[in-house]
C-alpha positions as CSV (number, residue, x, y, z in Angstrom):
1,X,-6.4,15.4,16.8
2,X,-9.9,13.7,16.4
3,X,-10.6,11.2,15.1
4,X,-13.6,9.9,14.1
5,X,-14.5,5.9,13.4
6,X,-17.0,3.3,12.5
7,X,-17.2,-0.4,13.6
8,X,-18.3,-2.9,11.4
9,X,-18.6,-6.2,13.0
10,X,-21.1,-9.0,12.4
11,X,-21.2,-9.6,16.5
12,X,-23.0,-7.0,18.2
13,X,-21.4,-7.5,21.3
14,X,-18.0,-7.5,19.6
15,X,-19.4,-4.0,18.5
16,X,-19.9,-3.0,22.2
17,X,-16.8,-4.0,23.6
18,X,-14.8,-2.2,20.6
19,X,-16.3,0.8,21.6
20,X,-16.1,0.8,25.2
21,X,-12.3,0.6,24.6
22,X,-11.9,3.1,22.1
23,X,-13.9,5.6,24.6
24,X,-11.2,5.4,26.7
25,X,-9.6,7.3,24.5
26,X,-10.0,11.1,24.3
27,X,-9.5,11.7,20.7
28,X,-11.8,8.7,19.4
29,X,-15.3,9.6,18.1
30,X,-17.6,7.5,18.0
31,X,-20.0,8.0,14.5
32,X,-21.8,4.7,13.9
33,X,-21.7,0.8,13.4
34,X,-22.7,-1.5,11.0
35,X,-23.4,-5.4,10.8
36,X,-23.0,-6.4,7.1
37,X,-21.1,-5.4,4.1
38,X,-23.7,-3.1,2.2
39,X,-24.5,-1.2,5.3
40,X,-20.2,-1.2,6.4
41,X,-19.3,0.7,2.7
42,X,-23.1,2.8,3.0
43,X,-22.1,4.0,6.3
44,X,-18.6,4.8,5.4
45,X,-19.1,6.5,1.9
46,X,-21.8,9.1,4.3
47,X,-19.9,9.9,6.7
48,X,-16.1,9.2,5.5
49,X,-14.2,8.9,8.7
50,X,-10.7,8.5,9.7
51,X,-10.9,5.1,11.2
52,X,-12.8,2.2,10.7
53,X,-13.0,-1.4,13.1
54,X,-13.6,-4.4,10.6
55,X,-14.3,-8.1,11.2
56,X,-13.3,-9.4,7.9
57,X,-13.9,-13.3,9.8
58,X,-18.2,-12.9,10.1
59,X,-19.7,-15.8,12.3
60,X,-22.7,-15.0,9.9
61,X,-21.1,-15.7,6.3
62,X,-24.4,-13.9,5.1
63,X,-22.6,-10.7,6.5
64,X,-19.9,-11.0,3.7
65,X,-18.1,-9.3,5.7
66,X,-14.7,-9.5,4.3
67,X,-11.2,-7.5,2.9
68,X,-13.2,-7.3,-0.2
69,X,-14.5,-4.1,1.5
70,X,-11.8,-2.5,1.4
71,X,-11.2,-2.8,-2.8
72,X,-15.1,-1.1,-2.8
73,X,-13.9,1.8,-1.0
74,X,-11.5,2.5,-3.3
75,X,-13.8,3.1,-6.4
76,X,-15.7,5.7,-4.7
77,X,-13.0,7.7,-2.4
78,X,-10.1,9.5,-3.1
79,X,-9.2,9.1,0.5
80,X,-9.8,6.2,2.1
81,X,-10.0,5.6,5.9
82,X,-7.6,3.4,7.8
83,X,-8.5,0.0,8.7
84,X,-7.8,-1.6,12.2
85,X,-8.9,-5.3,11.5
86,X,-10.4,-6.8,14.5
87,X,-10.7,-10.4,14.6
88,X,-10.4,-13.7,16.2
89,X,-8.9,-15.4,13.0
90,X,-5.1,-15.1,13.3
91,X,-4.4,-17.1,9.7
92,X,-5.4,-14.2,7.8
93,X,-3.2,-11.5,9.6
94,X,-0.7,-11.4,6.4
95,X,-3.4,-11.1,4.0
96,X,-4.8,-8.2,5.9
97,X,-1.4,-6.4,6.0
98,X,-1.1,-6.6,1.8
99,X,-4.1,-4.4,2.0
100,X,-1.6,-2.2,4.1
101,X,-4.2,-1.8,7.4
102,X,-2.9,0.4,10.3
103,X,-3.3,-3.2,12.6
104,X,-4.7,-6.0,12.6
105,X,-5.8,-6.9,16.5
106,X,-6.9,-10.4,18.0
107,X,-10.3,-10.5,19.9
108,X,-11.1,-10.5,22.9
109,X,-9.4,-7.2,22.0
110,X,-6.2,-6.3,24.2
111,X,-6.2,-2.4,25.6
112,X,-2.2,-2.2,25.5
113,X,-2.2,-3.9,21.9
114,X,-5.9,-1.2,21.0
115,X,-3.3,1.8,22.3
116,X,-0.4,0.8,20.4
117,X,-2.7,0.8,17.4
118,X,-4.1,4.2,18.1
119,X,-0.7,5.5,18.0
120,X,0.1,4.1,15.0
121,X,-3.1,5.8,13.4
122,X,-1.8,9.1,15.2
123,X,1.5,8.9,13.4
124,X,-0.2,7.9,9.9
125,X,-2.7,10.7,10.0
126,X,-0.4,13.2,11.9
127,X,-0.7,16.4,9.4
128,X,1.9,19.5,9.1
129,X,0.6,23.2,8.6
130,X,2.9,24.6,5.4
131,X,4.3,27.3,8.2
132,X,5.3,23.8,9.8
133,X,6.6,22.3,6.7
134,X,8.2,25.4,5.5
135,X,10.6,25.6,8.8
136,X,11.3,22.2,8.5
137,X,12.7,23.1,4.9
138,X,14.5,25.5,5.7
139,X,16.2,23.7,8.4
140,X,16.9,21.0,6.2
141,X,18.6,23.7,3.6
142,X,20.7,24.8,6.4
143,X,22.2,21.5,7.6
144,X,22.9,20.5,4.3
145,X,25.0,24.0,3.7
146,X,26.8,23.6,6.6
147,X,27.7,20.2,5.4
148,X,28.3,21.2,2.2
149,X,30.6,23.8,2.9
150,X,32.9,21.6,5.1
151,X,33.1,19.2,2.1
152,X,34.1,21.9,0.0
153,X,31.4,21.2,-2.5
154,X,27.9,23.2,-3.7
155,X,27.2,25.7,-1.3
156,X,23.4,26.6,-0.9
157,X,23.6,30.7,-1.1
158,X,19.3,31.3,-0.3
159,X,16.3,29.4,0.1
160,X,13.1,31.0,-0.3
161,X,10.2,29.3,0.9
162,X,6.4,30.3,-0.8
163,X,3.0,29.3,1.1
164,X,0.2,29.1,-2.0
165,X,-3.5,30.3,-1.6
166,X,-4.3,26.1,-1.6
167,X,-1.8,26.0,1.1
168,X,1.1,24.1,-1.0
169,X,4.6,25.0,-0.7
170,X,6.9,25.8,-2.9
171,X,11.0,25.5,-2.0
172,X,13.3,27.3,-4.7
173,X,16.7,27.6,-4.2
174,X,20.1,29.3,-5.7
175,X,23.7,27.2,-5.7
176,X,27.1,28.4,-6.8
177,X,28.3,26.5,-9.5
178,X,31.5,24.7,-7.4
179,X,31.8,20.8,-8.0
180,X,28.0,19.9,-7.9
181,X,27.1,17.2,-5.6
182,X,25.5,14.6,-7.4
183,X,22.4,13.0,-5.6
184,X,21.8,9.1,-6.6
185,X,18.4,8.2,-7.1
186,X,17.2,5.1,-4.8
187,X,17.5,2.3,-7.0
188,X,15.2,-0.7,-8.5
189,X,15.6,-4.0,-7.3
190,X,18.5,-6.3,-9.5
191,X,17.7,-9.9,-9.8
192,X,20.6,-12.3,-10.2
193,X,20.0,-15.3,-11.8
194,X,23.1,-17.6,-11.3
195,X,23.9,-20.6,-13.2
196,X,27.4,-22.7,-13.1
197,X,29.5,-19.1,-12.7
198,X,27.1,-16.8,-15.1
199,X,25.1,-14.6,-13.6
200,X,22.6,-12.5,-15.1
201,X,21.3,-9.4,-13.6
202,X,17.8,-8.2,-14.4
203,X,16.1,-4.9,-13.5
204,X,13.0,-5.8,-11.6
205,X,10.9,-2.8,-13.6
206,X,11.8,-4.6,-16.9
207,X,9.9,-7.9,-15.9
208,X,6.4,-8.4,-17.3
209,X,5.5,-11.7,-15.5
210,X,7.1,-15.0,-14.4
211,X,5.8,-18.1,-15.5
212,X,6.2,-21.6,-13.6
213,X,7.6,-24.5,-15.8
214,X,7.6,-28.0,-13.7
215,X,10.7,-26.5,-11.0
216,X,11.9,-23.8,-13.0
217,X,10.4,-20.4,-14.0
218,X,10.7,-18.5,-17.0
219,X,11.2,-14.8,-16.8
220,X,9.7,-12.9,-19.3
221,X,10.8,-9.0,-19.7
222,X,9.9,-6.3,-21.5
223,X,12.7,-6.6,-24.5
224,X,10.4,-9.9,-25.3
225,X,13.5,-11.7,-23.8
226,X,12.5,-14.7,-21.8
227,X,15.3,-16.0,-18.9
228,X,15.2,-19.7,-17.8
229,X,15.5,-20.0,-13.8
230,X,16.1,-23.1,-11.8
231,X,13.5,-21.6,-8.8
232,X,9.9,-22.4,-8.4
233,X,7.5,-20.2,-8.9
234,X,6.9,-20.5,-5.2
235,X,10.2,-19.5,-4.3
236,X,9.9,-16.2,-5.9
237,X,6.4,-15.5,-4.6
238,X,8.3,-16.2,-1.0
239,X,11.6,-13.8,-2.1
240,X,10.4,-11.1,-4.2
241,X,8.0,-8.1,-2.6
242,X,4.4,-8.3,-2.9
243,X,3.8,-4.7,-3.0
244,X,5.4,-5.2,-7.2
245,X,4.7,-9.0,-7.5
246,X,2.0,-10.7,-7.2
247,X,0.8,-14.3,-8.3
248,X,-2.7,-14.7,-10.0
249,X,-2.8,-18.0,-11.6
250,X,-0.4,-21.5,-9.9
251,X,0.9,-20.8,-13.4
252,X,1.8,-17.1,-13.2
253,X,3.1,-14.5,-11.3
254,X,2.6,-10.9,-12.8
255,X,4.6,-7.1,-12.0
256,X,2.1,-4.9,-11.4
257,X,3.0,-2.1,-12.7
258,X,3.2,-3.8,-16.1
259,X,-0.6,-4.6,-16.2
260,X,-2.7,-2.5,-18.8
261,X,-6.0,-3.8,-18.2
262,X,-8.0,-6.6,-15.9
263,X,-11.1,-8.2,-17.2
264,X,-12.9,-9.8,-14.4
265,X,-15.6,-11.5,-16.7
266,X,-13.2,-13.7,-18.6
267,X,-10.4,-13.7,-15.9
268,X,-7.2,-12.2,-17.6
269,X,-5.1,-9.6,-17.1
270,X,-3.4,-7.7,-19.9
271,X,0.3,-6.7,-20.3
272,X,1.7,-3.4,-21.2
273,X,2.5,-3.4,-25.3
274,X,2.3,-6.6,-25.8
275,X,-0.5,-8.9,-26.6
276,X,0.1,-11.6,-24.0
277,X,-3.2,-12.4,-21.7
278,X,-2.8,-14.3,-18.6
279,X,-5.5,-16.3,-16.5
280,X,-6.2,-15.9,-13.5
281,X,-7.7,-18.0,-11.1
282,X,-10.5,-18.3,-8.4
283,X,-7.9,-19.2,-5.6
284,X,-5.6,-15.9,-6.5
285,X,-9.3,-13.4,-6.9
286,X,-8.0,-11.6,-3.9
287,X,-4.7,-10.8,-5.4
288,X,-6.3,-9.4,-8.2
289,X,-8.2,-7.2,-6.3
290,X,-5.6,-5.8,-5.1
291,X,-3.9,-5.0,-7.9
292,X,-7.2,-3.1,-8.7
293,X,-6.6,-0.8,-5.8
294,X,-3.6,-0.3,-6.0
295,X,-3.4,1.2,-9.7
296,X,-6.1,2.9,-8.3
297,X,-4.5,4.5,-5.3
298,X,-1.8,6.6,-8.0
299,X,-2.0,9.2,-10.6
300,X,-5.7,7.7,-11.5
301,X,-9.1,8.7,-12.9
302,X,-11.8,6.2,-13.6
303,X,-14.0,7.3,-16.1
C-alpha cells in the first residue's frame, strides 16, 4: 500500500537525508516538506497524507516547531496522519509517545531503526475489505461453535453476514437457548488504598481528580467522597496510566474523562457535575493539550 508523507524539519539537510532513506522504500511517496510550524500544518491540512517526519527539537526556535503541532491537527481533521518524530533530542522520547506517534527515531537517522518504523506504520494503517472482514467473522463464529459445543453450552446455529452500500458490515446471529455463556466485560482499573489492615478499593472511572497535600493525596470521587492517601502526588503520576490521568497543576492531577470544559484564558479545567475548577499551570500546558485532543479524538463535534 502507498503511502504518502511530508517532512517537516527546521534543517534542510536533515530534510534531505530523511528523504533519501525513505526512497528506498517502494511504497513511500514523497509529497512535500516544510521548515516551520505554519507552513508544517498548511502543507498537511492540503494535502492530508498518511505519514508525516517531524522535528519537534528546531535549532531555529523561531521554527516553533514543536508537539504542539500535533494538538492543531486535531481541530481541523477527522483523520489525522501518523507521526514518526525524527530528532536528535532523546529526553523528550516519552513525551512524544503520550501523543501516541508511530516512532520516535534518533538523528543521524538509522535505516534498520527507519524500516522497523515503516512496518509499524504498515501494521497501523493496514486496512481490511468487508469481504475480508466478513470471512474473518465467520471464522470466528465457527471456532467458537466448535468450542461451544464441546463445552456443552450455547451452540451458534447460523451466522449471516451483510456488506452495506457504505461498505460496513453487519454480523447477526441465532443461538439456542442452552445454558448461555456469559461473556465478562474487560474491567476498570481498582485502586487499593491500604492503611494498618483496611483496604479500600476505588473504581478508577469514579475519581474526579487527586489533589497533593504535603506527602499524602486526597482522592476526590464522584459520590463527593474524598479518600486520604499516604502517597505523593508523584507517586501516582509514576503508577497510574497517562492515557486516564494526567497532572496539570504540582497541586493536582485530574481523570480525563471527568473534564467538562478547559478554559485556556484563565487556566482551569472544569469537572463533570460539580462546580470544582482546577488551575493549571504553565509547566503542565502540554498536558492540557493533550487532554484537548484526546476528547477530541472520540464521539466529538466542535461547533
Amino acid at each position: 500500500m502507498k503511502q504518502t508523507y511530508i517532512i517537516i524539519d527546521d534543517d534542510q539537510e536533515s530534510v534531505l537525508d530523511t528523504q533519501a532513506i525513505a526512497e528506498r522504500f517502494r511504497n513511500l511517496t514523497f509529497v512535500a516538506s516544510a521548515i516551520n510550524y505554519d507552513d508544517g500544518v498548511n502543507l498537511i491540512l492540503e494535502h492530508q497524507p498518511n505519514l508525516v517526519f517531524l522535528e519537534i527539537d528546531p535549532t531555529d526556535k523561531k521554527s516553533l516547531l514543536s508537539l504542539s503541532l500535533i494538538n492543531e491537527l486535531y481541530r481541523y481533521l477527522k483523520v489525522v496522519p501518523k507521526i514518526i518524530i525524527t530528532t536528535k533530542a532523546k529526553a523528550l522520547a516519552y513525551e512524544a509517545l503520550q501523543y501516541e506517534v508511530i516512532d520516535y527515531l534518533l538523528k543521524p537517522l538509522d535505516i534498520n531503526q527507519f524500516r522497523k518504523a515503516i512496518l509499524k506504520l504498515d501494521r497501523a494503517t493496514s486496512t481490511q475489505t468487508p469481504t475480508n472482514i466478513a470471512k474473518e467473522a465467520v471464522a470466528t463464529y465457527e471456532v467458537l461453535d466448535e468450542t461451544v459445543e464441546q463445552m456443552g453450552n450455547t451452540l451458534i446455529n447460523e451466522t449471516e453476514v451483510k456488506e452495506e452500500g457504505d461498505g460496513a458490515v453487519t454480523v447477526s446471529t441465532m443461538h439456542k437457548e442452552n445454558n448461555p455463556i456469559a461473556f465478562q466485560k474487560e474491567q476498570s482499573l481498582v485502586i487499593c488504598v491500604k492503611s494498618y489492615g483496611d483496604y479500600r478499593y476505588i473504581d478508577s472511572n469514579d475519581v474526579l481528580y487527586f489533589e497533593a497535600d504535603n506527602n499524602s493525596t486526597d482522592i476526590h470521587l464522584s459520590n463527593g467522597e474524598m479518600i486520604t492517601a499516604f502517597k505523593t502526588l508523584k507517586h501516582f503520576e509514576t503508577v497510574l496510566p497517562n492515557t486516564h490521568f494526567l497532572r496539570i497543576h504540582n497541586s493536582y492531577m485530574i481523570n480525563i474523562a471527568q473534564v467538562s470544559r478547559i478554559h485556556t484564558g484563565n487556566t482551569v479545567c472544569y469537572i463533570k457535575n460539580t462546580t470544582t475548577k482546577l488551575p493549571f499551570s504553565k509547566s503542565y500546558k502540554e498536558n492540557v493539550d493533550i487532554i484537548i485532543a484526546r476528547i477530541a479524538t472520540g464521539n466529538y463535534l466542535e461547533i
